[in-house]
C-alpha positions as CSV (number, residue, x, y, z in Angstrom):
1,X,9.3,-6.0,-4.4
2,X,5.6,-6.0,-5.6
3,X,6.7,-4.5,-9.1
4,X,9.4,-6.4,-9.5
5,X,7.0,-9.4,-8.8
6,X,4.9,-7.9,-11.3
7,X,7.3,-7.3,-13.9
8,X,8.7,-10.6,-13.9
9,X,5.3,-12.8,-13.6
10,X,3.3,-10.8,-16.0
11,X,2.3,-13.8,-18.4
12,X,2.4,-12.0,-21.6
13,X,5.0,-12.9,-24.2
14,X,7.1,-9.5,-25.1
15,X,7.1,-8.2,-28.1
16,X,8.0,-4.6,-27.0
17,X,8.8,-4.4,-23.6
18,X,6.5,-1.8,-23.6
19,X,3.9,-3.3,-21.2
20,X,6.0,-5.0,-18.9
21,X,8.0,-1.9,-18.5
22,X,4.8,0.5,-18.2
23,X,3.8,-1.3,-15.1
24,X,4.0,0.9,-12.1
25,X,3.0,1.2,-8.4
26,X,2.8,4.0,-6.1
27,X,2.3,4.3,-2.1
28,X,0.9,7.3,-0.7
29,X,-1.1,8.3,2.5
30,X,-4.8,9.7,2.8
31,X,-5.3,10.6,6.4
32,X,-5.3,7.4,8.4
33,X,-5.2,5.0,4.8
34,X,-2.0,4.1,3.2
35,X,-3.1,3.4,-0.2
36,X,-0.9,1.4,-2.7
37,X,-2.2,1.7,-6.4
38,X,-0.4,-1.1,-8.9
39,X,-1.4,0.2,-12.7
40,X,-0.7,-0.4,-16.6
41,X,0.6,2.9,-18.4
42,X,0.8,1.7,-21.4
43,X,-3.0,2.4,-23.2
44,X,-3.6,-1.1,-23.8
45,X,-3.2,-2.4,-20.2
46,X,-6.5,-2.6,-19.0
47,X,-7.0,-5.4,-22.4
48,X,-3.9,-7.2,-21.2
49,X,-6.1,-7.9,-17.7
50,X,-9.4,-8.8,-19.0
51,X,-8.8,-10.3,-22.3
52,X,-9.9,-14.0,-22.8
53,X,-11.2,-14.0,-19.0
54,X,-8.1,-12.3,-17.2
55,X,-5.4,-15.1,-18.6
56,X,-3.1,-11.9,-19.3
57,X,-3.8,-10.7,-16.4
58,X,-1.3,-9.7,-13.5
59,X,-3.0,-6.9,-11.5
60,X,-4.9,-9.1,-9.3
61,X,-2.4,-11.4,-9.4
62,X,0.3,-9.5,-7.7
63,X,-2.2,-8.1,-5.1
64,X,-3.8,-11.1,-3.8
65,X,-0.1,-12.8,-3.3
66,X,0.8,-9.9,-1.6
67,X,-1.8,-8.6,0.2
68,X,-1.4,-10.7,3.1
69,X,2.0,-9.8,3.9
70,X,1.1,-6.1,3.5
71,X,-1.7,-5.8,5.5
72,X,0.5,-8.1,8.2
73,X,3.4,-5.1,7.8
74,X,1.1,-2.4,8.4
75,X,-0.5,-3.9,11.3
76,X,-4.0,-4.2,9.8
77,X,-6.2,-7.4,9.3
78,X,-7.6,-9.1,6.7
79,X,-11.7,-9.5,6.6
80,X,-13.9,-11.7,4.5
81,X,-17.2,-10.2,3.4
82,X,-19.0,-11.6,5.9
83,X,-16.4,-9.5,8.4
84,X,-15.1,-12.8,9.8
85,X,-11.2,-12.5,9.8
86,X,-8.8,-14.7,7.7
């Protein structure tokens, strides 16, 4: 669901198909962390986020409309820096 949100919000025109293809995400445990990593394959992925002040960008995007529905799912919380919860 998060990729396919990814894939189809990415606000990049396509020229190749490349990029919007390329974007991937994978879940996998550390100990007591479940760890979820959304990332670019193609080379030029990390310009497509920060060019001209992140208005390519989708990463961050995806993640912060989803993270509150994850972290909901997995039984955790969400914090603000200041360690109030949200």
């Amino acid at each position: 669901m998060i990729l396919a949100y990814a894939q189809a919000n990415a606000p990049w025109a396509d020229r190749t198909g490349d990029a919007r293809a390329g974007l991937e995400v994978e879940v996998y445990s550390d100990g007591d962390s479940v760890i979820m990593d959304l990332y670019h394959t193609v080379e030029y992925g990390l310009w497509l986020e920060v060019i001209q002040n992140g208005r390519f960008a989708i990463i961050m995007p995806t993640l912060e409309q989803f993270a509150p529905m994850v972290f909901e799912d997995a039984g955790g919380r969400i914090t603000s820096v200041e360690g109030e919860d949200i």
